[in-house]
LUMSE-835126 format. One line per field, with one value per residue: residue number from 1; y, z negated, x of N, C-alpha, C in turn. Coordinates in pm, 1 decimal, m for minus. Layout:
pos <- (NUM  ...)
n.c2 <- (Y  ...)
n.c3 <- (Z  ...)
n.c1 <- (X  ...)
ca.c2 <- (Y  ...)
ca.c3 <- (Z  ...)
ca.c1 <- (X  ...)
c.c2 <- (Y  ...)
c.c3 <- (Z  ...)
c.c1 <- (X  ...)
end
This chain:
pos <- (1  2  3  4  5  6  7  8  9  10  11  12  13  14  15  16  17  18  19  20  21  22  23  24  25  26  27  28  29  30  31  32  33  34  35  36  37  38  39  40  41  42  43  44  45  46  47  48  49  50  51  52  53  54  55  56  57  58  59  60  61  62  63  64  65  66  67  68  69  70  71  72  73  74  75  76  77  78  79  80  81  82  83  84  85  86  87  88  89  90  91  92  93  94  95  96  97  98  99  100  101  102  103  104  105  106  107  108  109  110  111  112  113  114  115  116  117  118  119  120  121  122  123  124  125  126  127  128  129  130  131  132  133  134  135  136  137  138  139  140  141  142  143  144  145  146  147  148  149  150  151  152  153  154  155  156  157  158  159  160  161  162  163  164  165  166  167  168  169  170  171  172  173  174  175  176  177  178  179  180  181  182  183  184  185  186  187  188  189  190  191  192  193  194  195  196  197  198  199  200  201  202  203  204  205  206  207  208  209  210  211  212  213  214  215  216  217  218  219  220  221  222  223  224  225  226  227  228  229  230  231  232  233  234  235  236  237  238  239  240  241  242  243  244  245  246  247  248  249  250)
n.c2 <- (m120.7  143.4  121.2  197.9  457.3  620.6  576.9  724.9  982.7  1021.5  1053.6  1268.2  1464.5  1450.8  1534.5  1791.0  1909.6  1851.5  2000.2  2275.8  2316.0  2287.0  2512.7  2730.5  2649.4  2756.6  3044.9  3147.6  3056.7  3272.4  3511.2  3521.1  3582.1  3829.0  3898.6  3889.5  4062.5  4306.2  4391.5  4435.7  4251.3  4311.4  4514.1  4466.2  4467.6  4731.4  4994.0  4969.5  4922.6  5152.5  5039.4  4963.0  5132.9  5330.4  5141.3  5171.8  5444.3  5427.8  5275.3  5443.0  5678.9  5604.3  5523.9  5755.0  5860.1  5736.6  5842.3  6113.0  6077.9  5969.8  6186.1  6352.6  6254.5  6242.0  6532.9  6611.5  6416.9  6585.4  6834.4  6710.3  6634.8  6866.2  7036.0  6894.3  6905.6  7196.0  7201.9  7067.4  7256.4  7443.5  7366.4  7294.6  7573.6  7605.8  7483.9  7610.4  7847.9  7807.1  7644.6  7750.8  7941.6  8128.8  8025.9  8192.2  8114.9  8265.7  8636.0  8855.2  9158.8  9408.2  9587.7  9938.6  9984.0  10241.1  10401.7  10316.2  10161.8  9992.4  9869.0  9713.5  9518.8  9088.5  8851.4  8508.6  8271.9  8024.8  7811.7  7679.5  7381.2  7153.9  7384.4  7515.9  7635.2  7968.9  8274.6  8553.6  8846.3  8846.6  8837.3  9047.5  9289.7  9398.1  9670.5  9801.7  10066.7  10213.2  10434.1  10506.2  10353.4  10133.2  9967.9  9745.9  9646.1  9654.0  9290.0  9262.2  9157.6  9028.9  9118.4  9011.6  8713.4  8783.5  8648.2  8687.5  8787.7  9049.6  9120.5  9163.9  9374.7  9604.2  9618.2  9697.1  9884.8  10225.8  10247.0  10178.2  10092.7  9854.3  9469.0  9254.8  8896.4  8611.8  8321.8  8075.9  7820.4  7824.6  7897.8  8177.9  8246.3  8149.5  8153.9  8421.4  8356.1  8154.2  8292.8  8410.7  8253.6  8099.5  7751.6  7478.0  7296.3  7492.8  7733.8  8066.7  8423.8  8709.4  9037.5  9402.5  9686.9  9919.8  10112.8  10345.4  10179.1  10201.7  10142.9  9936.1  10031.9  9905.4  9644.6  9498.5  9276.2  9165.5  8897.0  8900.0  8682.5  8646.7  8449.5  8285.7  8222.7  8512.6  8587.9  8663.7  8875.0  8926.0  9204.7  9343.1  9593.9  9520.8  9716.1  9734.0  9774.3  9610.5  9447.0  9335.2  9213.6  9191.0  8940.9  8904.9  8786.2  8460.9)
n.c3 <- (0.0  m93.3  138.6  343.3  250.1  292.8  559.0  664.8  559.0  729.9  948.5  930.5  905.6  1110.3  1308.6  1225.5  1274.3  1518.7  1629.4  1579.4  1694.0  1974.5  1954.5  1939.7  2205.3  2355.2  2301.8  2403.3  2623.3  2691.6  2636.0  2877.9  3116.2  3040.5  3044.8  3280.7  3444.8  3323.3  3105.3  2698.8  2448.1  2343.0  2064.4  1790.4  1925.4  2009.4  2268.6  2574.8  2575.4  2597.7  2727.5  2945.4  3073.9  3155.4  3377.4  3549.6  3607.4  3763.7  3960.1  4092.1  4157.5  4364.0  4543.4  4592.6  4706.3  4953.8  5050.3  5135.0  5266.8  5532.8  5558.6  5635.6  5851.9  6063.0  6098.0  6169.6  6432.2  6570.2  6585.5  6735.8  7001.7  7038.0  7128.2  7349.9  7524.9  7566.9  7652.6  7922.0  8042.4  8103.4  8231.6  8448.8  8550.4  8554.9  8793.5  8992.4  9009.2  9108.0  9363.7  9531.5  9807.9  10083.6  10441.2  10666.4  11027.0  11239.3  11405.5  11541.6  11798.3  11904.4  12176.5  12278.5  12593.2  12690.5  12562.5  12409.5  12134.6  11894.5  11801.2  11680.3  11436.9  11439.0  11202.0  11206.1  10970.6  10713.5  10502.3  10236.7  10190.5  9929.7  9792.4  9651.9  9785.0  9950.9  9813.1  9997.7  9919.3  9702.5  9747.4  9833.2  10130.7  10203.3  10345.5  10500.9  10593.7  10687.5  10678.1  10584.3  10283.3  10184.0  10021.6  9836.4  10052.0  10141.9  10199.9  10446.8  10586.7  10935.1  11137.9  11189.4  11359.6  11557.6  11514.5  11648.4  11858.9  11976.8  11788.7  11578.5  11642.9  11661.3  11404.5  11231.0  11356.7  11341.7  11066.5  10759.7  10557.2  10465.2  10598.3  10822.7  10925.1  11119.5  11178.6  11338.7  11431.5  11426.2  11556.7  11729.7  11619.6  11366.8  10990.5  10800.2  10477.4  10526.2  10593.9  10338.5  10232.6  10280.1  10369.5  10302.2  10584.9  10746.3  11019.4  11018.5  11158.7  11063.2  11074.5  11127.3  11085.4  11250.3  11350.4  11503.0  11546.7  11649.0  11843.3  11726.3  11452.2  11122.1  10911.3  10664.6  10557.5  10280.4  10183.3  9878.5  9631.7  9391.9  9244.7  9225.3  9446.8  9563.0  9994.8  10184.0  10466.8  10718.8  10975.5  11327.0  11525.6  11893.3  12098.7  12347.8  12465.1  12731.8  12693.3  12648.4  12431.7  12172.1  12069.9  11709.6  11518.9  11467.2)
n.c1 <- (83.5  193.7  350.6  211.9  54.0  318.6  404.8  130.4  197.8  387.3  342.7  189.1  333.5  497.5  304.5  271.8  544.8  544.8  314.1  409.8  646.1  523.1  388.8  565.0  687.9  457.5  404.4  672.4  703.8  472.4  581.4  734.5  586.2  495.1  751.9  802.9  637.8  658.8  557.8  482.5  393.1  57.1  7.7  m202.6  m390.2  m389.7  m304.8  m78.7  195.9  510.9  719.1  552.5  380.9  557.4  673.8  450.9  433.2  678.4  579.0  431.5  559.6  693.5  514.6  469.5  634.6  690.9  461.3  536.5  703.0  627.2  469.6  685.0  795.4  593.5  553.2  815.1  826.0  626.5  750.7  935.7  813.0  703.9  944.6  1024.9  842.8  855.9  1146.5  1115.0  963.1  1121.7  1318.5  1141.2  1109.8  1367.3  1489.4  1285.6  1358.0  1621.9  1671.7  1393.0  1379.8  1386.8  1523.8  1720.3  1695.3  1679.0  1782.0  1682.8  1637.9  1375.2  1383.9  1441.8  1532.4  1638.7  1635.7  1868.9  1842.6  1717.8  1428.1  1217.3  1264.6  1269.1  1244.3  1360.4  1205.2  1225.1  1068.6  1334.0  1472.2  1284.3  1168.4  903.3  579.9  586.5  428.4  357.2  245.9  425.0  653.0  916.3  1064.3  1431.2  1564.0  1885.2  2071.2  2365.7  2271.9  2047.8  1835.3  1627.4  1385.8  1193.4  960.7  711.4  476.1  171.0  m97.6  m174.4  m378.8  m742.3  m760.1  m500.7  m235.8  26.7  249.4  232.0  m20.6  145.2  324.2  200.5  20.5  280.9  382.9  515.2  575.1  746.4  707.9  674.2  615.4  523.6  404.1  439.8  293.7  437.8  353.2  130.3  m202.5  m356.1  m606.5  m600.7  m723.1  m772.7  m736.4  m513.9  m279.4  m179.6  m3.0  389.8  423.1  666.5  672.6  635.1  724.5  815.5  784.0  901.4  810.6  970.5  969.7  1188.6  1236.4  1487.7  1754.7  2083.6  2415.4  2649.0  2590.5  2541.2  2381.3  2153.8  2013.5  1764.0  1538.7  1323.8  1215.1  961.6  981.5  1293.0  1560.5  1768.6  1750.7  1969.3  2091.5  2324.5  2433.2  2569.7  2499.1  2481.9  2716.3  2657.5  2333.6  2127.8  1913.6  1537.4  1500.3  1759.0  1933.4  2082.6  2155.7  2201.7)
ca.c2 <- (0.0  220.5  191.7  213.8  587.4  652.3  593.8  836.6  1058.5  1092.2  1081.2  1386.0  1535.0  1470.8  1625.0  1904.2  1926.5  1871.7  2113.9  2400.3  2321.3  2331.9  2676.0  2790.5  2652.6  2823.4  3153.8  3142.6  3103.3  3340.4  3588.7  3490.4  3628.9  3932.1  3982.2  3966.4  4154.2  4402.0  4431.7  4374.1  4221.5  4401.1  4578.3  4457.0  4507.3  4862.7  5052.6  4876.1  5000.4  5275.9  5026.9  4900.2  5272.2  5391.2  5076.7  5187.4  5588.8  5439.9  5242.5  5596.1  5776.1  5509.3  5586.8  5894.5  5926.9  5676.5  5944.4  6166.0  6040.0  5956.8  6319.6  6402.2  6161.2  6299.4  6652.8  6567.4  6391.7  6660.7  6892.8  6648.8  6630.0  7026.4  7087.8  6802.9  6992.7  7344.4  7183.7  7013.0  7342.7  7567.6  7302.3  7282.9  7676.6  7666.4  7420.4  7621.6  7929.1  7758.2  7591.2  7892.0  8026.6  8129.1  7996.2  8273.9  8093.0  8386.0  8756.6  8936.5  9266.7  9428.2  9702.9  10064.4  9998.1  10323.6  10471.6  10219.6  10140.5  9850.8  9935.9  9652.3  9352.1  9012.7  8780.9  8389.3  8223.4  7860.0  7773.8  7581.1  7246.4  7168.5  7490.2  7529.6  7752.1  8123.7  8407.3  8656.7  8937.6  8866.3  8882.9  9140.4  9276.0  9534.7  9742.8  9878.1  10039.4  10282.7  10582.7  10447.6  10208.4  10112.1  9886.5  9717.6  9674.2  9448.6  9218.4  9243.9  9057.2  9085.8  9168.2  8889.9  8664.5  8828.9  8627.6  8664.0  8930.7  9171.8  9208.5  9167.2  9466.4  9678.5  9599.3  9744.7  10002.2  10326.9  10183.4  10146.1  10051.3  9704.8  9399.7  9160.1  8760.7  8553.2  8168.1  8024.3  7664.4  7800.1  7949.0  8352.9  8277.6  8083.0  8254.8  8548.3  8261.0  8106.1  8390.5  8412.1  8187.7  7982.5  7637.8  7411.8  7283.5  7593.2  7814.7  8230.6  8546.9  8844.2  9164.9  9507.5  9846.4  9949.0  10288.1  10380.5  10105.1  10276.7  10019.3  9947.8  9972.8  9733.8  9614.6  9418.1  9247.7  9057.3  8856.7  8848.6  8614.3  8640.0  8328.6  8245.6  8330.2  8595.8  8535.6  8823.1  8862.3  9060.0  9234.7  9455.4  9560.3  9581.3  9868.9  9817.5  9708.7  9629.6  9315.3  9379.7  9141.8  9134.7  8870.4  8961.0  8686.2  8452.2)
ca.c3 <- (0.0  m45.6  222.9  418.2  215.3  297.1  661.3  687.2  518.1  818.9  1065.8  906.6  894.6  1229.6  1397.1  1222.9  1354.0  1673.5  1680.0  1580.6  1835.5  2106.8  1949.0  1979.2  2328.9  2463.8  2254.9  2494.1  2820.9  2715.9  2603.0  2967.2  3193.2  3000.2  3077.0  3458.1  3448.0  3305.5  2954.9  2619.1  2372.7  2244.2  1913.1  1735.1  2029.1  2121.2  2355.5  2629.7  2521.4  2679.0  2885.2  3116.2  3080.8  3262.9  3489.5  3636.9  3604.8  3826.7  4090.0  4156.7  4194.6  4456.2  4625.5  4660.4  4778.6  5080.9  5154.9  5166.9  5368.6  5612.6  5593.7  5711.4  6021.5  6159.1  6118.0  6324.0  6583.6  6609.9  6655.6  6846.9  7105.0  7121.2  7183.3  7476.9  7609.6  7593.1  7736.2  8028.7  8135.0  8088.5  8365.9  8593.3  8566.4  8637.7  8896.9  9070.6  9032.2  9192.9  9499.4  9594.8  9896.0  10251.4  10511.7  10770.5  11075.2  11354.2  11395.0  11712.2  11769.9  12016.8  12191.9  12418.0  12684.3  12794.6  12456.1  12390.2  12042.1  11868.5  11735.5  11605.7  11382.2  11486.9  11155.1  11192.2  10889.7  10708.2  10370.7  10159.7  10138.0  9775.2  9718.5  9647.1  9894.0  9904.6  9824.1  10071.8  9867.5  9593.6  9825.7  9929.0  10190.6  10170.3  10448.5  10437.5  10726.5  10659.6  10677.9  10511.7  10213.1  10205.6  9876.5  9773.4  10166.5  10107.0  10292.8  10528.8  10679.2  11118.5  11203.3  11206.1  11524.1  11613.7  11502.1  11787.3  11807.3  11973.8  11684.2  11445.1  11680.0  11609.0  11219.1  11126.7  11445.8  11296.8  10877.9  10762.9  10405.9  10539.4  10744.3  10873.6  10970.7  11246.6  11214.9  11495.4  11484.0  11448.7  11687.0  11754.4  11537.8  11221.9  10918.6  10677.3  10405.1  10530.1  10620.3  10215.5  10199.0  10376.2  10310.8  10363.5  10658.1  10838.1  11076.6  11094.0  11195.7  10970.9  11147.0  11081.5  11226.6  11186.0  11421.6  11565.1  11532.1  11737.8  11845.6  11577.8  11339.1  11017.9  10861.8  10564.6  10511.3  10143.4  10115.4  9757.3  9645.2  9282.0  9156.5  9340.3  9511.4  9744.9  10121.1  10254.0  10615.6  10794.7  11114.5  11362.9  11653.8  11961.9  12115.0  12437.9  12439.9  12786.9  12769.1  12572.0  12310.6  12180.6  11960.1  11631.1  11392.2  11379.2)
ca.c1 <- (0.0  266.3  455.0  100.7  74.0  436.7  387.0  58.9  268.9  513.3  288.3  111.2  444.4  569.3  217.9  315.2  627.6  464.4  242.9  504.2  714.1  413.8  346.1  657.1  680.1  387.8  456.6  803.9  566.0  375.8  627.0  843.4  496.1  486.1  841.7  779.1  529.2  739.3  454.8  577.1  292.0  m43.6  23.1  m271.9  m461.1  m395.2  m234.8  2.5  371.4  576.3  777.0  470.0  344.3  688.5  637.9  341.8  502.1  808.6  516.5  331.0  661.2  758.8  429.9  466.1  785.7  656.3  381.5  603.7  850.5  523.5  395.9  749.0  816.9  496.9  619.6  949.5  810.1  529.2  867.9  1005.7  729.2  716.7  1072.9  1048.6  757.5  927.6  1265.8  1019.1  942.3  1234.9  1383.3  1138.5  1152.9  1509.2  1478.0  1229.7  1454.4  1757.6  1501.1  1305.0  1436.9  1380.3  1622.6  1717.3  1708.6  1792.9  1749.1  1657.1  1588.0  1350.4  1483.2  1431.6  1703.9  1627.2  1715.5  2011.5  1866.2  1679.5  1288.8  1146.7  1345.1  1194.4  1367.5  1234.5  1224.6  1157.7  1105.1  1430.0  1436.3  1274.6  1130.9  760.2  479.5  605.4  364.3  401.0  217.4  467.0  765.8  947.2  1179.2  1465.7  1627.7  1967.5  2234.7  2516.1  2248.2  1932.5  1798.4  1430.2  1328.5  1007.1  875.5  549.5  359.6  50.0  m173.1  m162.8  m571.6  m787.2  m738.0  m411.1  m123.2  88.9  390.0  146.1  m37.4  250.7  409.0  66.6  55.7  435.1  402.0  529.4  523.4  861.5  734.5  579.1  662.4  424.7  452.1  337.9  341.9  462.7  321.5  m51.5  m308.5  m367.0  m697.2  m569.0  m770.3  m684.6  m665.6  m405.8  m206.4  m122.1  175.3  442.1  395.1  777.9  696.2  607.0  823.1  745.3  872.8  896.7  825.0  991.2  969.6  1357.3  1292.8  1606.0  1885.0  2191.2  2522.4  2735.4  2507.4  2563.2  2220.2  2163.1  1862.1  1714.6  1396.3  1333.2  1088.7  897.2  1068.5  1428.4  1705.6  1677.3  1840.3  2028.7  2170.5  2396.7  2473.2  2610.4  2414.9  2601.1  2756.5  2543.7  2211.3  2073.5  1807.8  1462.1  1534.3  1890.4  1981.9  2141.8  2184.7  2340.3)
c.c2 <- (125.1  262.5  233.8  386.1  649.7  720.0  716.6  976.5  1136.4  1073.8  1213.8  1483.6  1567.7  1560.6  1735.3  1981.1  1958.0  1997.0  2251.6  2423.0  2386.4  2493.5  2776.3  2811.2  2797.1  3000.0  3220.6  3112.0  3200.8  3526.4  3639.8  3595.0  3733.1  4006.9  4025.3  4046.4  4322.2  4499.5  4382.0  4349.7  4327.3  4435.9  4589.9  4495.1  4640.1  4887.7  4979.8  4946.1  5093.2  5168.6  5001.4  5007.4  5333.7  5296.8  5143.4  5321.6  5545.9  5393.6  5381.9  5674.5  5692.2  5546.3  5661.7  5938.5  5848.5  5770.1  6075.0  6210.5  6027.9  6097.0  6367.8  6360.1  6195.5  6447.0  6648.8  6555.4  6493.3  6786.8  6884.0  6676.9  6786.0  7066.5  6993.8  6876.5  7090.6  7299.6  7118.6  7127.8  7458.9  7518.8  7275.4  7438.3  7680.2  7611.9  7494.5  7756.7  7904.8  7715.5  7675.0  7958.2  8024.4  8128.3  8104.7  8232.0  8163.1  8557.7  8830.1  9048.1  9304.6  9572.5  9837.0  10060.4  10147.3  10421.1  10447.3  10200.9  9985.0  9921.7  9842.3  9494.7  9213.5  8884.3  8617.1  8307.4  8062.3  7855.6  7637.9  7485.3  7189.9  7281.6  7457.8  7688.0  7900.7  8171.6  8483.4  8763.8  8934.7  8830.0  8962.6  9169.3  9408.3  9563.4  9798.3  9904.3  10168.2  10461.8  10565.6  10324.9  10223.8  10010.5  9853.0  9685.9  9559.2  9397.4  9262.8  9189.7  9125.7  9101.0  8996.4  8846.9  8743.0  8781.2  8589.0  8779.3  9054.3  9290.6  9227.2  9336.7  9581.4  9707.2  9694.6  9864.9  10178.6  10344.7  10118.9  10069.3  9903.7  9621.8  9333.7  8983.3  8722.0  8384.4  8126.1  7841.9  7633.2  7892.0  8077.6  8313.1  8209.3  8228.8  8310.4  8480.4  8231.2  8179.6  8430.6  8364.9  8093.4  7848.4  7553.2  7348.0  7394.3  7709.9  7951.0  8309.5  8683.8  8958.2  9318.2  9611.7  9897.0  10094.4  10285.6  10313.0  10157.5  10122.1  10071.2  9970.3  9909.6  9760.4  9520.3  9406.9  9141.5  9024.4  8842.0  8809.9  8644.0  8558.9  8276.9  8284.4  8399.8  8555.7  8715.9  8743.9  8969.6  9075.1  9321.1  9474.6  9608.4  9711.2  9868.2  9748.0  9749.4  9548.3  9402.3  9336.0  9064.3  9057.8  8917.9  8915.3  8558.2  8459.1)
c.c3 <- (0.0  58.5  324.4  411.0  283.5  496.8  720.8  647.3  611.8  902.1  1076.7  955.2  1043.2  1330.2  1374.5  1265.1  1507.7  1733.9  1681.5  1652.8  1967.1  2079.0  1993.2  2143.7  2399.1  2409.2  2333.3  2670.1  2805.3  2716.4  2805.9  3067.8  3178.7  3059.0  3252.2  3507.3  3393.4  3118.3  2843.6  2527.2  2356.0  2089.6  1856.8  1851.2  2063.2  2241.5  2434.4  2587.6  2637.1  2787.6  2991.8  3134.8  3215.7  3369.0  3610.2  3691.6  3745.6  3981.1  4152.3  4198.5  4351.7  4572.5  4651.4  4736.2  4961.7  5134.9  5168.3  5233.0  5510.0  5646.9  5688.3  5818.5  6129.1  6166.5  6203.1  6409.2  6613.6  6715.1  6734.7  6996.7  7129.8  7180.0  7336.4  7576.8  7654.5  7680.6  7901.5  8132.1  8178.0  8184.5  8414.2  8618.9  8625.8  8778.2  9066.9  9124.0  9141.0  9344.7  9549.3  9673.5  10010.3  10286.7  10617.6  10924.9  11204.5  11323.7  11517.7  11688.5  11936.5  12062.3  12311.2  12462.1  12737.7  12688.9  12348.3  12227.0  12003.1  11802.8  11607.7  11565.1  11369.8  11313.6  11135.4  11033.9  10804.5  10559.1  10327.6  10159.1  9961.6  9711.4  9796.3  9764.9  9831.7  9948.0  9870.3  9991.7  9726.6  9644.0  9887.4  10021.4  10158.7  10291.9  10422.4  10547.4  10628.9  10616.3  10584.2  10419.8  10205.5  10092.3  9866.8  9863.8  10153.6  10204.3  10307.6  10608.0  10815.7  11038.7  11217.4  11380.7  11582.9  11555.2  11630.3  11744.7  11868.6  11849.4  11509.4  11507.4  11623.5  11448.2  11163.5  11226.0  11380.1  11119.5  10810.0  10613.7  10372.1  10564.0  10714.8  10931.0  11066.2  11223.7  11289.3  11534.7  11438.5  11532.0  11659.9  11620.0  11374.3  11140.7  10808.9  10604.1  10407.5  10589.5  10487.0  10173.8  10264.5  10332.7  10391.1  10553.5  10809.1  10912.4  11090.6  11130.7  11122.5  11066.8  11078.1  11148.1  11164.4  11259.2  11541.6  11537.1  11628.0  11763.8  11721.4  11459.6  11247.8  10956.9  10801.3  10548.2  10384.5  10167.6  9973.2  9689.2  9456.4  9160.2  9236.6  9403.3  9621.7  9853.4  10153.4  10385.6  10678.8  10902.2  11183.5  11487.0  11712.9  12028.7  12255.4  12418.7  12607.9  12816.1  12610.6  12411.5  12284.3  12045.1  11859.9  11538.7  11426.5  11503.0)
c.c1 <- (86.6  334.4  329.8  82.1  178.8  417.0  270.5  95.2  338.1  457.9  221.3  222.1  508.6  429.4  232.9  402.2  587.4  414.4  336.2  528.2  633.9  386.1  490.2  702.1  583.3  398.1  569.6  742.0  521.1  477.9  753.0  731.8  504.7  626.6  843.8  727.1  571.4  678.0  531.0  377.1  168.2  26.3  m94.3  m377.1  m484.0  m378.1  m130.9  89.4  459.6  629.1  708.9  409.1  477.3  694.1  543.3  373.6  610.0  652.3  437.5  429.2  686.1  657.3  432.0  521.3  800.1  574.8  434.7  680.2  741.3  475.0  506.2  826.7  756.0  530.0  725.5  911.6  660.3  662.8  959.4  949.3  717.3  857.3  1102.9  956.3  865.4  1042.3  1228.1  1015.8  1012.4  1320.0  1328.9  1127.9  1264.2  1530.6  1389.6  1305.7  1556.4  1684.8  1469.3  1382.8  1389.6  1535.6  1627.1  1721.6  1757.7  1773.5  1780.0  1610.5  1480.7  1318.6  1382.2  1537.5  1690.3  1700.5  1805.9  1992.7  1728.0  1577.8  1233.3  1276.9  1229.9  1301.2  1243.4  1329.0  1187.2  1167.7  1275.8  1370.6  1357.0  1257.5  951.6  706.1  558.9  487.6  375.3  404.5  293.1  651.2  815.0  1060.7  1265.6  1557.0  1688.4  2050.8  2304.5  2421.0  2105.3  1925.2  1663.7  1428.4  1201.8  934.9  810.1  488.6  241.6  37.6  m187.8  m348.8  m615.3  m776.9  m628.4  m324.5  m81.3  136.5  320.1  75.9  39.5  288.0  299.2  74.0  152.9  420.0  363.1  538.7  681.1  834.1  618.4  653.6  527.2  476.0  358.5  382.6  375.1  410.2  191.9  m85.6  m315.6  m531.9  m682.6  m658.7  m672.4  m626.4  m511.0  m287.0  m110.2  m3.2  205.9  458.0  548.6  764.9  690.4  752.1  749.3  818.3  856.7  922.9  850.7  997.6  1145.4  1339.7  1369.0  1760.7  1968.0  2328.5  2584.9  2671.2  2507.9  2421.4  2262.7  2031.5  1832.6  1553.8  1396.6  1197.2  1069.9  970.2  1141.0  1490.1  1681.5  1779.3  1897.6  2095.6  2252.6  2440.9  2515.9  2577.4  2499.8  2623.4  2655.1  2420.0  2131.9  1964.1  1667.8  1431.4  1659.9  1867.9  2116.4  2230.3  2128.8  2469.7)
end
């Protein structure tokens, strides 16, 4: 019987043991979660403790500093995308600058053989390769010899149904602060419209009343267009002049 006592004795003893242990165990789980978690125990069931307080303090800072960084990526590439614009158009500006030109193709004059001088300047012209339609009415011409300068001389339109050098000669006849054009690869009735500007593939003739060109003569002539390089030409009319249209240039 005793040792029967003895034995319930240490079985009591060892569940006790037992159980400690298990408490202790899971006390050490429980205490291990908390640490991942970054919490430290309840304090009688209050308040969570400063360090999972500053946890949560460090996760909102962290956020922020992402929308932050987000507010200012989209700011850049907002500044990005304008400065690509602006640089877009500041080169095809320059592009159109450099481009923009009339080609001088000849320069004839047409003459009084009787009064050995040159009246009317006949100058044919073509748009540059890679330059956009010229505006006539925003082109001008300038006239220059050894005894006269002329500046600012603007475009007009020939008479309706008269492109042809007749009524180009009519148009500038006696108007030094003019010229006039004539297409040459459309019809005497082409309309007013299209009288407005030279389009690349087109060939014309710029008409000028010059007066009294004498031999020897030097002349300088500029188209200068709105946007692009202007053309200049130069010449020296000859000393005699006996056909009705002397050639000048080139």
């Amino acid at each position: 019987m005793k040792y029967v006592k003895k034995s319930k004795r240490f079985i009591n003893t060892s569940y006790q043991i037992g159980m400690k242990e298990g408490n202790i165990l899971q006390g050490n789980i429980y205490k291990s979660v908390l640490s991942v978690l970054n919490v430290t125990p309840m304090d009688g069931g209050k308040k969570m403790s400063r360090k999972g307080i500053s946890g949560i303090g460090v996760l909102i800072i962290f956020i922020a500093m992402i929308l932050v960084a987000a507010v200012a990526a989209m700011v850049l590439l907002q500044t990005v995308s304008s400065l690509e614009g602006q640089a877009l158009a500041t080169g095809k500006q320059a592009k159109g600058e450099v481009s923009s030109k009339f080609q001088v193709q000849s320069v004839v004059g047409e003459a009084n053989v009787s009064n050995n001088s040159i009246v009317y300047l006949r100058i044919s012209l073509k748009v540059a390769p890679g330059s956009p339609d010229f505006i006539l009415n925003r082109t001008l011409l300038s006239y220059q010899t050894e005894h006269v300068i002329r500046t600012g001389i603007k475009y007009v339109k020939t008479p309706e149904g008269n492109n042809t050098a007749e009524g180009a000669r009519n148009t500038v006849k006696g108007r030094t602060d003019v010229y006039t054009v004539v297409w040459l690869n459309k019809d005497a009735n082409m309309s007013q419209a299209q009288k407005s500007a030279v389009m690349p593939e087109e060939i014309v003739e710029a008409w000028y009343y010059a007066k009294d060109l004498g031999p020897y003569d030097r002349v300088s002539l500029a188209i200068t267009p709105n946007v692009g390089t202007v053309s200049r030409v130069y010449f020296t009319v000859p000393s005699v002049i006996t056909k009705d249209v002397v050639p000048l240039f080139p």
